[in-house]
BAROLO-553307 format. One record per residue (C-alpha): residue number from 1; residue in one letter; y, x, z. Coordinates in steps of 0.001 Angstrom, whole numbers. Each point is the difference from the previous one (the first is absolute). Layout:
<sites>
 num residu       v       u       w
 NUM      A       Y       X       Z
...
</sites>
This chain:
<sites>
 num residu       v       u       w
   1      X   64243  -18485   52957
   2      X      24      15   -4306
   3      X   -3422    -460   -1217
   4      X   -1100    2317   -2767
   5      X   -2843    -720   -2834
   6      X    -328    1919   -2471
   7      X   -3222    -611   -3073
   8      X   -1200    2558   -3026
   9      X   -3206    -703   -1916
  10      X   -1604   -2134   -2804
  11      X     512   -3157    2126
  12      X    2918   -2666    -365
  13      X    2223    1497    2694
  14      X    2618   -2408     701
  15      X   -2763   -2725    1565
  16      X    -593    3140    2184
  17      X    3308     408     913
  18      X    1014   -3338     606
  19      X   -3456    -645    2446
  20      X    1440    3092    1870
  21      X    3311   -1023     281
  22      X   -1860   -2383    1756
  23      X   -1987    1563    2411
  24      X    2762    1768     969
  25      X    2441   -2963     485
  26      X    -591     997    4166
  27      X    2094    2963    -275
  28      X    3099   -2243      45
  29      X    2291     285   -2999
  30      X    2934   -2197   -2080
  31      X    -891     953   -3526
  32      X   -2793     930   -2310
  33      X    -279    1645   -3473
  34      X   -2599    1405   -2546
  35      X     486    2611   -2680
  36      X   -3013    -467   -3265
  37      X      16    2045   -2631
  38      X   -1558   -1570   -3411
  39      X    1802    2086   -2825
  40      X    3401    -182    1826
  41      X     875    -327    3618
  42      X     -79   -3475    1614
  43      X    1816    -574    2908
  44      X     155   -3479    2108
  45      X    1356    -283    3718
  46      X    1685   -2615    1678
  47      X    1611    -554    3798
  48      X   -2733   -2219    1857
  49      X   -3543    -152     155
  50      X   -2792    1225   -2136
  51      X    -704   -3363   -1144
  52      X    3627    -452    -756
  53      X    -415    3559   -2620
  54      X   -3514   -1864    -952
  55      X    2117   -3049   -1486
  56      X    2986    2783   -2148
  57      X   -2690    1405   -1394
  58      X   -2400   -2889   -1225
  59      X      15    -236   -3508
  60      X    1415    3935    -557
  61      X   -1777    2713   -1106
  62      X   -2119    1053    3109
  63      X   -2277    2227   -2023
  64      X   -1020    3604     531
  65      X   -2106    2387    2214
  66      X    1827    1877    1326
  67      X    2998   -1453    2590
  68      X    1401     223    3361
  69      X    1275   -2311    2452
  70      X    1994    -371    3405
  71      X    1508   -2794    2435
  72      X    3161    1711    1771
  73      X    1461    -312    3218
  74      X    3768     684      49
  75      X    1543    2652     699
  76      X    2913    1206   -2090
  77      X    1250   -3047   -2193
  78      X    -473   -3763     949
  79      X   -2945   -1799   -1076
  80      X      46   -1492   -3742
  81      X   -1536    1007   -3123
  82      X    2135    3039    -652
  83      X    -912    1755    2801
  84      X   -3624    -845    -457
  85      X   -2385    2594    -797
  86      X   -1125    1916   -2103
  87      X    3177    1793   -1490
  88      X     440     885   -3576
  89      X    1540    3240    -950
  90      X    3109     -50   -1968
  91      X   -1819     928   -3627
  92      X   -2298   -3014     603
  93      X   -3411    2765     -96
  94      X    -874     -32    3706
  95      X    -702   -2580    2688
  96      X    -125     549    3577
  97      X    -844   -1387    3273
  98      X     366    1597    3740
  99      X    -791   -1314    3440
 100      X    2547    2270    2174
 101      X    3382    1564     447
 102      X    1841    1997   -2029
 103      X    2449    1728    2475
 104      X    1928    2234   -2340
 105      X     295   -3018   -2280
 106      X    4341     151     -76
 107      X     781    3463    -977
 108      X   -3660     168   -2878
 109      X    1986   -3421   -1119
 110      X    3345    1398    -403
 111      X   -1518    3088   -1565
 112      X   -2056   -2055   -2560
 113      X    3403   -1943    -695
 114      X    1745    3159   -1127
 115      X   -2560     648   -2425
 116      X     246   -3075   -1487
 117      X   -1911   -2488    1866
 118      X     139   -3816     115
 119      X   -1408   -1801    3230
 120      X    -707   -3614     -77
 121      X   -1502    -677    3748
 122      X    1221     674    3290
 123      X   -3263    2018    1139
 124      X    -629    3459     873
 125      X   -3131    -395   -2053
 126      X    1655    -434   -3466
 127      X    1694    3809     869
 128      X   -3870    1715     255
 129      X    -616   -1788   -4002
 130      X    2908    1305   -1272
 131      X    -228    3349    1684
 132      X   -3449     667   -1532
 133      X    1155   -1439   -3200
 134      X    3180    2521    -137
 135      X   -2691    3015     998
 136      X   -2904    -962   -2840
 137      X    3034    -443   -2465
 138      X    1668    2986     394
 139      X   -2832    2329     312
 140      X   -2420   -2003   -2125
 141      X   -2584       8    3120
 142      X   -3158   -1823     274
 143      X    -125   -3204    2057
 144      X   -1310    1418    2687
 145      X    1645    3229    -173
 146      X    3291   -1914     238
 147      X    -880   -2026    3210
 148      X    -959    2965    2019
 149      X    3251    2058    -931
 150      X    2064   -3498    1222
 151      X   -2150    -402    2652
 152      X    1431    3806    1209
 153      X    3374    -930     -78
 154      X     -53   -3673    2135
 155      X    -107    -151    4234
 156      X   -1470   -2813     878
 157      X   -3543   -2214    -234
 158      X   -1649   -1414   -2811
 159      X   -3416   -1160   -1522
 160      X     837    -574   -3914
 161      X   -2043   -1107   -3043
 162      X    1478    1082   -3231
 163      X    -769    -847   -3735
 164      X    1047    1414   -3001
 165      X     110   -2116   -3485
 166      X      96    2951   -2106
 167      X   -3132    1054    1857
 168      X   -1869   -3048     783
 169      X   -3318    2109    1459
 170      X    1006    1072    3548
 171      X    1735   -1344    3068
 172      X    1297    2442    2235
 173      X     152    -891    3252
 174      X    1573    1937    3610
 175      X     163    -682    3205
 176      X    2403    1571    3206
 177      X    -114   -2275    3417
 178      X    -647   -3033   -2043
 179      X   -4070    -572    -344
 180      X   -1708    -149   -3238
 181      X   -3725    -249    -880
 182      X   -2004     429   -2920
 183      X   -3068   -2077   -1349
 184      X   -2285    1660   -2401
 185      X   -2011   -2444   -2077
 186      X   -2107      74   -3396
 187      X    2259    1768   -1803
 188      X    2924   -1447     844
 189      X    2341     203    3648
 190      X    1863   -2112    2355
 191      X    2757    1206    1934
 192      X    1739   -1743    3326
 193      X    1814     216    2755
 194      X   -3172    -548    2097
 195      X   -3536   -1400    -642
 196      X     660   -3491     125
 197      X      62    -350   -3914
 198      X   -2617    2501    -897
 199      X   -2991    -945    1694
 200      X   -1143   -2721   -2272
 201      X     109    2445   -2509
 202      X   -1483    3324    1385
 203      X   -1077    1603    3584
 204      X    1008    3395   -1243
 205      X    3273    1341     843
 206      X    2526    2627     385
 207      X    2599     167    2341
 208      X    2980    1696   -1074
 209      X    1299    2654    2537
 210      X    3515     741     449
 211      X    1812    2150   -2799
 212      X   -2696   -1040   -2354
 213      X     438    -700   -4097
 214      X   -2784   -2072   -1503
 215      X    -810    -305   -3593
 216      X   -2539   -2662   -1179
 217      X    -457    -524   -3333
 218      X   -1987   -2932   -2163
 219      X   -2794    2540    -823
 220      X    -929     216    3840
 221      X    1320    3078    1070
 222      X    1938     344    3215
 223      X    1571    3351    1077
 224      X    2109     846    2823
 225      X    2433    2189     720
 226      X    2461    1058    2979
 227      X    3502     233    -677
 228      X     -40    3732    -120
 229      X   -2097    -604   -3384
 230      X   -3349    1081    1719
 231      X   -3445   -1962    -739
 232      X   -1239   -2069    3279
 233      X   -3559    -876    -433
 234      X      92   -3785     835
 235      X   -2452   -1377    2677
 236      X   -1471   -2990   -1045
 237      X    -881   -2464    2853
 238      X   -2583   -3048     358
 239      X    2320   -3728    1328
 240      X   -1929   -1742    2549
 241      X    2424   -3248    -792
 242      X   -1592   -2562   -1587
 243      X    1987   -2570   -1651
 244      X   -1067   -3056    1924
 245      X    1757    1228    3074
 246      X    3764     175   -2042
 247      X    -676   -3851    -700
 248      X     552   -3217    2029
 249      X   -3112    -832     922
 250      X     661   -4081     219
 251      X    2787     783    2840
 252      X    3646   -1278   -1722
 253      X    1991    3340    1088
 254      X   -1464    3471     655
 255      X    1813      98    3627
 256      X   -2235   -2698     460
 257      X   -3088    1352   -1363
 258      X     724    3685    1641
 259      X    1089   -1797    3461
 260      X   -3989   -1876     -73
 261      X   -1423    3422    -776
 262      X     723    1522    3192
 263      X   -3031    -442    1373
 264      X   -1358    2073   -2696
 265      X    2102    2875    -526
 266      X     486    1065    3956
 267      X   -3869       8    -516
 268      X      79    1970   -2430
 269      X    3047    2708    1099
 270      X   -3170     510    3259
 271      X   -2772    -152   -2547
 272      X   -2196    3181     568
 273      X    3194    1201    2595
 274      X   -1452   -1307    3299
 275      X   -3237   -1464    1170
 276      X     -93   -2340    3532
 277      X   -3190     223     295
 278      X      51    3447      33
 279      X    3009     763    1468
 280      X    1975    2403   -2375
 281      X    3365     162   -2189
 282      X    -159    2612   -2714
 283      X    2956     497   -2292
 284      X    -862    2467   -2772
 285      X    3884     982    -288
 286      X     248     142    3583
 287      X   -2304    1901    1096
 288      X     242    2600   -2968
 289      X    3605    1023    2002
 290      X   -1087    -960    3594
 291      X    1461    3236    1657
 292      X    2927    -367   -1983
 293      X     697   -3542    1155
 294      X   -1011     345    3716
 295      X    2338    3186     726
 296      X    2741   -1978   -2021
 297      X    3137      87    1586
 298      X     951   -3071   -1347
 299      X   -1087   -2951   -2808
 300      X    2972    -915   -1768
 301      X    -704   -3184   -2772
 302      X    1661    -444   -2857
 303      X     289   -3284   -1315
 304      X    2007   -2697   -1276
 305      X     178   -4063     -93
 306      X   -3396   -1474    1306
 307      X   -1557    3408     283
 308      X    3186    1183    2159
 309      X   -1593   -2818    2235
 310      X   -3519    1459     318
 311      X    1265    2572     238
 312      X    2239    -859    3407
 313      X   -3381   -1913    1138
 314      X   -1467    3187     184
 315      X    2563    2063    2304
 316      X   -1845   -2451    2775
 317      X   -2723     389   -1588
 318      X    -338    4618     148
 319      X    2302    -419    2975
 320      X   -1669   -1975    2301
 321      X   -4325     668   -1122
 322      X     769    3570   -1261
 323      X    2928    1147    1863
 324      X    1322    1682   -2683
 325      X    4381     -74    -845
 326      X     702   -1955   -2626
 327      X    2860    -704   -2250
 328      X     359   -2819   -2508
 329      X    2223     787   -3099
 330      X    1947   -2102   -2698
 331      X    -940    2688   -3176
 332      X    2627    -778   -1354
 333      X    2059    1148    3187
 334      X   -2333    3047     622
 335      X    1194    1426   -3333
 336      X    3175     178     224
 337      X     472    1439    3807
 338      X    -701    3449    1044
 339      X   -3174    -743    2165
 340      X   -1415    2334    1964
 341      X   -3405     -13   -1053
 342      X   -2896    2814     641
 343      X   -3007    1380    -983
 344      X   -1610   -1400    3276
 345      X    1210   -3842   -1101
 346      X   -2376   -2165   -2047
 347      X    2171   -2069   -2481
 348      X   -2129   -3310    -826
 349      X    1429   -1796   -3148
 350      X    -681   -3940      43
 351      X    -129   -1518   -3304
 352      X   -1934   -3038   -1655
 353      X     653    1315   -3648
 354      X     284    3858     908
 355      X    2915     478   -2308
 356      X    2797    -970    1907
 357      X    3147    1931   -1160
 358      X    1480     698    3474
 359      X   -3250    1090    1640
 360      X   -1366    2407   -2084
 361      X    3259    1590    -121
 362      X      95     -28    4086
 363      X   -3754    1177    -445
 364      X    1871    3043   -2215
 365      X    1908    1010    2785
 366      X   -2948     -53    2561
 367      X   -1650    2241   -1872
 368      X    2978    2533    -820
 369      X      -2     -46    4095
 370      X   -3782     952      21
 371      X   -1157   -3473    1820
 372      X   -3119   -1283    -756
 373      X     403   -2896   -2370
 374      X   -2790   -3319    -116
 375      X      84   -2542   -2142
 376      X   -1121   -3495    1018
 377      X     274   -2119   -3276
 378      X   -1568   -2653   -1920
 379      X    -261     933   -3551
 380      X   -2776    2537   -1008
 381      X    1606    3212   -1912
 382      X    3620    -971    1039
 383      X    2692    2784     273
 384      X    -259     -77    4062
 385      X   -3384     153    -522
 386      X     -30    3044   -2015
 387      X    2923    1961    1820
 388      X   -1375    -172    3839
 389      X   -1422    2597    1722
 390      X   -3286   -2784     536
 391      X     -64   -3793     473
 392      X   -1167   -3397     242
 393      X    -637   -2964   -2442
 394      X     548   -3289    1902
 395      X   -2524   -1477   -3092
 396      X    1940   -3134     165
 397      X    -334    -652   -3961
 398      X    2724    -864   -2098
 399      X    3140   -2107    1832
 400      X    1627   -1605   -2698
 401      X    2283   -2264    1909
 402      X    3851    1813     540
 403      X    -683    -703    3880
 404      X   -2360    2323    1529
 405      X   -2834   -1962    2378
 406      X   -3266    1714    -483
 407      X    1013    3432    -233
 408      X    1953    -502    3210
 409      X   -2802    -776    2062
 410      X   -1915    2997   -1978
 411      X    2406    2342     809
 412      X    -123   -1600    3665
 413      X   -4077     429     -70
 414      X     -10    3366   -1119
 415      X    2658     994    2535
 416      X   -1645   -1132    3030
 417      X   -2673    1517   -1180
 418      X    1814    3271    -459
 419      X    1825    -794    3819
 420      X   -3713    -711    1635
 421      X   -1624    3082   -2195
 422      X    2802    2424    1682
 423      X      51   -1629    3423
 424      X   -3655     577     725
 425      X     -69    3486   -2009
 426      X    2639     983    3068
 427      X   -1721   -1888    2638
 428      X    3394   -2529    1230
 429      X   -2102   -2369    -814
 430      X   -3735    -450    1601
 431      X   -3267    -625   -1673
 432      X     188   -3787    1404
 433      X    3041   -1061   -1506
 434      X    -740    1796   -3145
 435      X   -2882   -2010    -181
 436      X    1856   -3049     895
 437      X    2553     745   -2494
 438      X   -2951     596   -2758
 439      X   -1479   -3304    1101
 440      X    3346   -1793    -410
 441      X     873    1526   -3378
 442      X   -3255   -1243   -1298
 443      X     317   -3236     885
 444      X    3723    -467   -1861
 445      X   -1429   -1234   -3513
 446      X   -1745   -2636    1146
 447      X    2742    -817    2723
 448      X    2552    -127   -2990
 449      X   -2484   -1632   -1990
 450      X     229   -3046    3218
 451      X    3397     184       0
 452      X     299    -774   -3734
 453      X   -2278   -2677     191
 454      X    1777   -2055    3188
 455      X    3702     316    -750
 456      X     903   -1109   -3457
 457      X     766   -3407     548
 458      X    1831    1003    3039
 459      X    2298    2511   -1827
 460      X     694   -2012   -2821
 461      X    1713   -2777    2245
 462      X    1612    2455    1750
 463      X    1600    1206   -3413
 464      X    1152   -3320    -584
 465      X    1626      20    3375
 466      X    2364    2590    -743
 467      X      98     608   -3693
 468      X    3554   -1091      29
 469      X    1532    2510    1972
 470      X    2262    2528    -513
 471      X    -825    2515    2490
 472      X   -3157     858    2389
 473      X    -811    2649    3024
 474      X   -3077    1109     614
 475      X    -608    1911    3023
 476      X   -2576    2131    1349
 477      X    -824    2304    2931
 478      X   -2042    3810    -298
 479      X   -2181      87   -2798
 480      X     885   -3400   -1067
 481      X    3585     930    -383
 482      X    -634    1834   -3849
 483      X   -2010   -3447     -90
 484      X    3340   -1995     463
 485      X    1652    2533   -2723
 486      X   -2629    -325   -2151
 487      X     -23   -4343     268
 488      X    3476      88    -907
 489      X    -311    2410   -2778
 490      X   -2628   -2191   -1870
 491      X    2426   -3372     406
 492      X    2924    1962   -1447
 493      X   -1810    1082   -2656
 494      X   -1476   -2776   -1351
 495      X    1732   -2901    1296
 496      X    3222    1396     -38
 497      X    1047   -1324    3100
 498      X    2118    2488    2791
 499      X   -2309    1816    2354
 500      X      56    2064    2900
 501      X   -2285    1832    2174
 502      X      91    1029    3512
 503      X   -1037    1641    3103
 504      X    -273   -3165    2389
 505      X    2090    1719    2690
 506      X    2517     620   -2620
 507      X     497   -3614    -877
 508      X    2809     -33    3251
 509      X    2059    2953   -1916
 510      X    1189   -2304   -2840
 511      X   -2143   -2268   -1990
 512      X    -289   -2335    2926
 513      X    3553   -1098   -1282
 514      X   -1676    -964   -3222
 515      X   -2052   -2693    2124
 516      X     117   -3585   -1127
 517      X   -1897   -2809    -818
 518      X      96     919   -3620
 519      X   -1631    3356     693
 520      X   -3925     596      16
 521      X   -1076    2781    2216
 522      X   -3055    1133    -243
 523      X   -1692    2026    2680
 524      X   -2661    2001     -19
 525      X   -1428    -606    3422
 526      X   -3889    1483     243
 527      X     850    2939    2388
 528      X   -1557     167    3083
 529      X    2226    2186    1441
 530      X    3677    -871     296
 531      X   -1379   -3918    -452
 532      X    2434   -1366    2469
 533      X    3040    1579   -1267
 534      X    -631   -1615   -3334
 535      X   -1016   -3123    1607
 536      X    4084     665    1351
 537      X     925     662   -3655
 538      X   -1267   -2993   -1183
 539      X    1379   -2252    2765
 540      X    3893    1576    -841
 541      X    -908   -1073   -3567
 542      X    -841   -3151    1011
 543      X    2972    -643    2438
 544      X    1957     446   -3436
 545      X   -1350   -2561   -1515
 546      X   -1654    2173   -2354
 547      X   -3398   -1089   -1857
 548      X   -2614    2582    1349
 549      X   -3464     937   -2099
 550      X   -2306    1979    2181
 551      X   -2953    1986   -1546
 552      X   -2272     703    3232
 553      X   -3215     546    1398
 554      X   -3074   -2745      88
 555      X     217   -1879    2916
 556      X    3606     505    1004
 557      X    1147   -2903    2053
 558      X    3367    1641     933
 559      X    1929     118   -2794
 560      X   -1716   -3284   -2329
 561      X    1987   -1759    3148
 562      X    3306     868    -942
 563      X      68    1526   -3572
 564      X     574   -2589   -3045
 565      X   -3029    1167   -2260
 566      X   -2456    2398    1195
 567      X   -2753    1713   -2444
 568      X   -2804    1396    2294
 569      X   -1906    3384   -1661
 570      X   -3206    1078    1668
 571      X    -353    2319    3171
 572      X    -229    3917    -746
 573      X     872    3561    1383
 574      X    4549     275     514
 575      X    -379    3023   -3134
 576      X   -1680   -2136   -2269
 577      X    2029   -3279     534
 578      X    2351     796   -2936
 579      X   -2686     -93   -2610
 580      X    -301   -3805    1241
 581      X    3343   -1191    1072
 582      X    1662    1039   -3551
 583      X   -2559   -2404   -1964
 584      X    1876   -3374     985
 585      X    3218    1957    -765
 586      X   -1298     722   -3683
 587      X   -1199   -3480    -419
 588      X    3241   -1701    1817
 589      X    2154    1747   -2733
 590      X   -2223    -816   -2813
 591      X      -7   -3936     805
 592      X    3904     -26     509
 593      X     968    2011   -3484
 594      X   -2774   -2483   -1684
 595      X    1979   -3356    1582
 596      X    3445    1781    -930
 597      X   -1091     363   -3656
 598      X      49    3929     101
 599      X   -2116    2330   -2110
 600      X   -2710    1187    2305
 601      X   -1399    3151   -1502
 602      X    2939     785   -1781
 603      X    3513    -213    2445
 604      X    3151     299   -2259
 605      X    1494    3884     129
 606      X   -3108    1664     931
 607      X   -2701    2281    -580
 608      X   -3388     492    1398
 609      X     167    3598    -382
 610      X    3661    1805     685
 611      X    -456    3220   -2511
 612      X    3933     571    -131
 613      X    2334     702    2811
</sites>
């Protein structure tokens, strides 16, 4: 959500900026803005695109080296240029942009009003510049000096980059529950929301921690402080992104690209993490905390969206191969109840981007209740990273397309191998199966890698089938059910059309009045146990007329008889089915919201990473 970039050195920044902008287009945003300073304070944004703020400024002066930049999601005020960022302060000396929420916004506004102050936007954002503007005024503070005193008086979370015109050397730059990362080049620094538009330029970075105040000025020097004015030494870390993995790679979308390297990335989530041959699991995190996790009372996981899902997949997953209790939690629920959460519960936060607003805040509370917290994320050095008690990277690289498909099936890998880990560890699992199950899991890559290869075609004229209507089912029994959640997730997202998923048994308790010849159903039907009762699902479908796609095992000769469309993924272990079944679900949804003219990696109103409530 927002996208921040930030540039101060000898170079031409606004090139910088707008190349940024770009890389950061995945975060989902309506607007887009830069701030240059070159003798006075330049200021361009416009409603749209980046290329649309590209074409107001050709021909102005773009000059200077030192400038910062943002796209902005909406939050307080409609989309259009006012509302853009960055915000100007009411003497015309500072700019400002800020990925966040200003919760205190109303009563700092009204405040600021008395004393004289005009606002132009609608934006909580355009209080914070005025705010430090009315502090460095009245007590003639530095720049910096000024932030940190505003940044004591607002509730709420924010990453900002600030510049000063009458003292074009520094950019400060804070961060509270909103991510922000520093690059440190030749003399000169980059600043961003995340790494995506600083690795071209350096591999050494800072993350900002919460409460921090950064001051970089055009000389190279960085200092940070806390908010209570103290000196933080800044640890300066190594990226292991490289920038060919945040391009296309000859694929037309990313969800495309990142759907084909699935084969890849579950490899790499069990890369140096478990050996068939040899017979062994080994989770660093894991097994750091393994007393801890197998006198648990419970696992409760913390998620939300497509993570929410992996997260339900593994409650059968703990349950049935570790037989431990587990609860699956919205965050964004957990918050705001009055759980009853213990030191003997292990809280597991699910996140692709590890800075989503509602789960570290439910990851707050766990700790206050003295659980243990683990992080299982994507991105290296993110907040939930950096917060948990220990954790797991999924190492699925950089998922630049708004709908999550590779670090779903990473966050699946590393969970069953978490599940299998735990169940052996505790012996309700024997030494067979475990080596069955390690067997299995190995094999998945180049299973998906099959699967890939032999149902393109198939998919695509199946998208063309049913691009045109306006609602679908999918359906799905055990631990295919978060499957059928998950399928219709991706073809709301993307292709905008209405879809639900549920339990198979539950279709008879309401959606089955839904049933017509105009609806799709999908079914996820690879279970070997409870096969015949969704063989019976599918055959009520069908008595309604209603057009059934069934994803099931090679070989099935059952249900290719009576469903309309059948996609066939190869045999495995029940636990591991999910990590193939959801693959013609990704691809289904990408082939529909291509025929229907939809923007694939970008789906109007949202964000790849949710870093306000």
């Amino acid at each position: 959500m927002c996208g921040i970039v930030a540039y101060i050195g000898e170079k031409q920044a606004y090139p910088i900026l707008i190349n940024g902008l770009k890389r950061l287009e995945y975060r989902g945003y309506d607007s887009a803005g830069v701030a240059l300073f070159n003798g006075d304070l330049n200021v361009y944004k416009r409603k749209g695109k980046v290329n649309e703020l590209i074409e107001y400024a050709r021909g102005k002066n773009t000059k200077g080296n030192i400038g910062i930049g943002h796209t902005r999601w909406a939050t307080h005020g409609k989309p259009d240029n006012t509302n853009a960022h960055p915000h100007i302060s009411g003497d015309g000396r500072l700019a400002l942009i800020h990925n966040g929420i200003i919760e205190n916004y109303s009563p700092l506004k009204e405040a600021l009003e008395n004393l004289g102050h005009t606002f132009t936007s609608e934006t909580d954002t355009e209080v914070l510049v005025h705010l430090i503007e009315e502090l460095q005024n009245r007590d003639n503070l530095a720049l910096e000096e000024a932030v940190r005193m505003a940044l004591t008086e607002v509730v709420g979370a924010y990453a900002i980059v600030v510049i000063d015109k009458n003292d074009p050397t520094k950019l400060v730059a804070a961060r509270k529950a909103s991510p922000l990362v520093i690059g440190i080049g030749d003399n000169d620094f980059f600043l961003a929301s995340d790494a995506t538009p600083i690795v071209e330029h350096t591999k050494k970075v800072v993350y900002l921690n919460d409460e921090e105040i950064a001051v970089v000025t055009i000389d190279g020097d960085l200092q940070i402080k806390n908010i209570g004015n103290e000196v933080q030494n800044p640890f300066i870390q190594e990226l292991a992104l490289e920038i060919e993995a945040l391009e296309k790679g000859g694929y037309d979308h990313f969800m495309l690209k990142e759907i084909y390297e699935q084969p890849k990335t579950i490899a790499d989530c069990m890369r140096g993490r478990l050996s068939a041959s040899e017979g062994w699991v080994r989770l660093g995190g894991v097994e750091e905390h393994i007393n801890k996790m197998l006198k648990a009372d419970r696992f409760i996981f913390a998620a939300c969206g497509t993570s929410w899902h992996a997260g339900m997949i593994a409650e059968y997953l703990f349950e049935e191969l570790a037989r431990i209790s587990v609860e699956v939690e919205y965050a964004s629920e957990l918050r705001y109840r009055n759980p009853i959460i213990s030191e003997r519960d292990v809280v597991i936060a699910l996140s692709q981007s590890g800075e989503t607003a509602d789960t570290l805040a439910a990851l707050k509370l766990a700790k206050e209740k003295g659980a243990m917290t683990y992080g299982i994320v994507n991105v290296v050095g993110s907040s939930i990273a950096r917060v948990t008690d220990s954790g797991s990277y999924i190492h699925a690289g950089p998922e630049i397309g708004v709908a999550s498909t590779k670090a779903f099936t990473g966050q699946l890998t590393l969970l069953t191998l978490m599940a299998i880990t735990l169940g052996y560890k505790k012996g309700t699992i024997t030494k067979s199966f475990y080596q069955q199950l390690i067997t299995e899991l190995d094999r998945i890559p180049s299973k998906v890698e099959r699967l890939l290869s032999n149902i393109e075609t198939q998919v695509q004229y199946i998208a063309g089938e049913i691009k045109d209507a306006n609602n679908a089912l999918y359906l799905g029994r055990g631990y295919n059910f978060p499957i059928a959640l998950e399928g219709a997730l991706k073809l709301k997202e993307i292709s905008y059309i209405h879809a639900e998923g549920y339990p198979a048994a539950e279709m008879k308790h309401g959606p089955i009045a839904l049933i017509d010849e105009n609806m799709p159903v999908i079914v996820i039907a690879t279970n070997k146990s409870a096969y015949e009762k969704i063989v019976s699902n599918i055959q009520e479908v069908k008595a309604r007329r209603g057009m059934v796609i069934a994803v099931v095992t090679e070989g099935d000769l059952e249900i290719s008889k009576i469903a309309d469309y059948t996609i066939e993924i190869p045999d495995t272990e029940e636990p591991l089915t999910p990590l193939l079944s959801v693959i013609p679900l990704q691809l289904l949804s990408y082939h529909i919201a291509l025929l229907r003219g939809c923007n694939v990696d970008q789906p109007r109103n949202l964000a790849k990473s949710v870093t306000v409530e």
